[in-house]
C-alpha positions in Angstrom: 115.7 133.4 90.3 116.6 134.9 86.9 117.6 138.3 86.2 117.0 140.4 83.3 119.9 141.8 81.5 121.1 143.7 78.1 120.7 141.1 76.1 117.0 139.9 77.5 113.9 140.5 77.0 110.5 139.3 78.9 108.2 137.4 76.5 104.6 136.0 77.6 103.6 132.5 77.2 100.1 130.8 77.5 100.0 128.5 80.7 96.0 127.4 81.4 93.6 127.4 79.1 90.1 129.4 79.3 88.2 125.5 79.7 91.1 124.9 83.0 90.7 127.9 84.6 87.6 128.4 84.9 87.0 124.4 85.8 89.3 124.8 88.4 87.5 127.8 89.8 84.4 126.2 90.0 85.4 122.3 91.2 87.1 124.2 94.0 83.8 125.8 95.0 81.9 122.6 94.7 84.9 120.9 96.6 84.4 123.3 99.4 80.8 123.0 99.8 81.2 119.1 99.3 83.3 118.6 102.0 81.8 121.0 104.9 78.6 120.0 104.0 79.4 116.0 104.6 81.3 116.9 107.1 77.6 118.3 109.4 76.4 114.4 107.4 78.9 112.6 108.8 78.3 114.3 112.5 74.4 113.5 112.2 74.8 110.1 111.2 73.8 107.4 113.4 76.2 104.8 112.8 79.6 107.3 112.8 82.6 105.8 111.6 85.0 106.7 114.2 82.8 106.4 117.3 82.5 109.8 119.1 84.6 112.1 117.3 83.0 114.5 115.2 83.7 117.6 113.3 83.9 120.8 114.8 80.4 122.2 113.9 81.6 125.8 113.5 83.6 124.4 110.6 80.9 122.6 108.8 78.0 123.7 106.3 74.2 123.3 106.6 73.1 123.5 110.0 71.4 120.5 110.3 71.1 117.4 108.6 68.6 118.6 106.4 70.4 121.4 105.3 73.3 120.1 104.7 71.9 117.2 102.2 71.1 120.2 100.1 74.0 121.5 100.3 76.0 117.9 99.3 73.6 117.1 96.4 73.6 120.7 94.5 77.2 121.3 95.0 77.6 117.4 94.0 75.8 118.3 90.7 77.7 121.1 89.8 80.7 118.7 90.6 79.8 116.4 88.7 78.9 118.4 85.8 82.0 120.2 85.9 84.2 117.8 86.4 82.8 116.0 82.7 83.6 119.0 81.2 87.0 119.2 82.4 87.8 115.2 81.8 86.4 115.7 77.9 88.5 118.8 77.6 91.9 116.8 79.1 91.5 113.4 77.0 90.0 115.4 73.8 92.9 118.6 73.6 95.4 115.8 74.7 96.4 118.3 77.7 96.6 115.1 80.0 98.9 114.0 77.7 100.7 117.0 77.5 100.9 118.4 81.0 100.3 115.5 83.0 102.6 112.3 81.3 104.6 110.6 81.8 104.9 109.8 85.6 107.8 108.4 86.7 108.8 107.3 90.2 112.0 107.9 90.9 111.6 111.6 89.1 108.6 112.1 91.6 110.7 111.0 94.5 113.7 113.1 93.4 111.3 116.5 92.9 109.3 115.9 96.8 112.7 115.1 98.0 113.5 119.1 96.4 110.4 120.2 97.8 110.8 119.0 101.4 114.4 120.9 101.1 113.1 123.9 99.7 114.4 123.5 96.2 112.0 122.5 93.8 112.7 125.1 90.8 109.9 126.7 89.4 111.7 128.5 86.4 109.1 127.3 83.8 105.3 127.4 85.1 104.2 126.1 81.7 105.9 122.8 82.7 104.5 120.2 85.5 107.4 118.8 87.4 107.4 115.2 88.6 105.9 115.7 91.5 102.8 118.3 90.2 101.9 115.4 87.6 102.0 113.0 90.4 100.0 115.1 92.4 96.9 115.9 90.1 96.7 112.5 88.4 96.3 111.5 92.0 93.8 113.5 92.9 91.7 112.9 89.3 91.7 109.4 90.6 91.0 110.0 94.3 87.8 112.3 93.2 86.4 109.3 90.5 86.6 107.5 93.8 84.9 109.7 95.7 82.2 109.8 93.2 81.7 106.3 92.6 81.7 105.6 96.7 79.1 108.8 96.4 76.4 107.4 94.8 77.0 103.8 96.5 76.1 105.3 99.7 73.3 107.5 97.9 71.7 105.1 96.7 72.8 101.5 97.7 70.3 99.4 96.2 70.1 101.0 92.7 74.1 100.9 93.3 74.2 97.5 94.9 77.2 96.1 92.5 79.4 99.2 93.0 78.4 99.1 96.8 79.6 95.5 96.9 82.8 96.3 95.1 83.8 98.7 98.3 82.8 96.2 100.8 79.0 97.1 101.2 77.2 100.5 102.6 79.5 100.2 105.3 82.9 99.8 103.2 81.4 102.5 100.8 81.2 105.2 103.8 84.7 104.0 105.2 85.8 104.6 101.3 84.0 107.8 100.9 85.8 108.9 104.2 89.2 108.0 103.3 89.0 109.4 99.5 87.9 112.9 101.4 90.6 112.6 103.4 93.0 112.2 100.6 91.7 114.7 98.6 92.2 117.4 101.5 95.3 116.2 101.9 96.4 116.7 98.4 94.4 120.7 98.4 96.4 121.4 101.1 99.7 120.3 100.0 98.7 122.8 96.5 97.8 125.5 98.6 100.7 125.3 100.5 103.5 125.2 97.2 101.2 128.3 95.9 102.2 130.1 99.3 106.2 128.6 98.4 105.7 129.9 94.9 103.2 133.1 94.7 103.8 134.1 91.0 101.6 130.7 89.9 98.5 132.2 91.9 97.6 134.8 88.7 98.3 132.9 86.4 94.9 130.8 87.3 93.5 134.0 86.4 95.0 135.4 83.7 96.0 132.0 81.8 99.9 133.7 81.2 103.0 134.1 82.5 106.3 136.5 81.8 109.1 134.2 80.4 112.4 135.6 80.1 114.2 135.3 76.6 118.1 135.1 76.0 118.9 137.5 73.2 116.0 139.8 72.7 115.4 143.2 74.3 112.2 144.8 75.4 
């Protein structure tokens, strides 16, 4: 951890924007009722995809079948809606480019290598490391997928060439399942480097950061 001394001074630098923020915010609102919502779907559903298991009820959102549908399709709105606004933002402001290139493999082995030992640095927040930039491209991907296998089980004859693409309704449930699984996955490996590395929680708040600076004083 760096110290301050004579010769230092603390400076603040800009590390999310207003548009990533507040994006994040709200996808992991929808997120949350997303996936405890399906999760009541998936227990009412006739056909389930792992025989009798089913998701502890207490944990799940909607009540009933019924309920929860509602739940799913206006949190899947808000999703979707969102999640436009925050893909325009990325490719148009170049901050894909920016934060989230390049990716390279041996650098993201290197950092989750770090990580699993407990000694990733974090010294600059307003930088993704290897395996961050791994991480959220991933999870872009993983939540188009989830989207696309969405609306093929939504509404598989509209959808019929997507549906086909995953294998039919079936293969489009099995998808639907596995990109959930993925994407909780992912949430809880973030959640969990937050906890390692505290100081990033505020700044999803307050977009900055304290930077010290060789040379100046305060």
């Amino acid at each position: 951890m760096a110290t301050l001394n004579a010769s230092a001074g603390v400076d603040w630098i800009r590390i999310h924007p207003l548009v990533v923020r507040v994006t994040h915010w709200v996808n992991a609102l929808a997120v949350l009722i997303m996936v405890t919502s399906g999760w009541r779907i998936y227990n009412a559903s006739p056909i389930p995809i792992f025989g009798t298991w089913r998701f502890p009820n207490e944990i799940t959102l909607g009540g009933w079948l019924g309920g929860a549908l509602q739940w799913h399709f206006a949190a899947m709105w808000l999703f979707a809606i969102n999640g436009l606004v925050y893909l325009v933002y990325g490719i148009v402001s170049g901050h894909f480019r920016r934060k989230m290139l390049p990716i390279r493999p041996v650098e993201v082995l290197h950092d989750v290598q770090e990580a699993l030992r407990g000694r990733l640095a974090h010294d600059d927040l307003s930088v993704y490391n290897a395996a961050q930039r791994a991480a959220y491209v991933t999870l872009i991907i993983v939540l188009v997928v989830l989207v696309a296998s969405g609306l093929a089980i939504w509404k598989p004859v509209q959808f019929q060439p997507l549906a086909d693409l995953m294998g039919g309704f079936q293969g489009a449930r099995i998808v639907h399942f596995v990109a959930m699984a993925t994407m909780v996955a992912i949430v809880i490996v973030h959640i969990a480097m937050v906890a390692m590395v505290p100081r990033t929680f505020p700044t999803m708040f307050t977009g900055r950061a304290r930077r010290i600076v060789a040379g100046r004083t305060t």
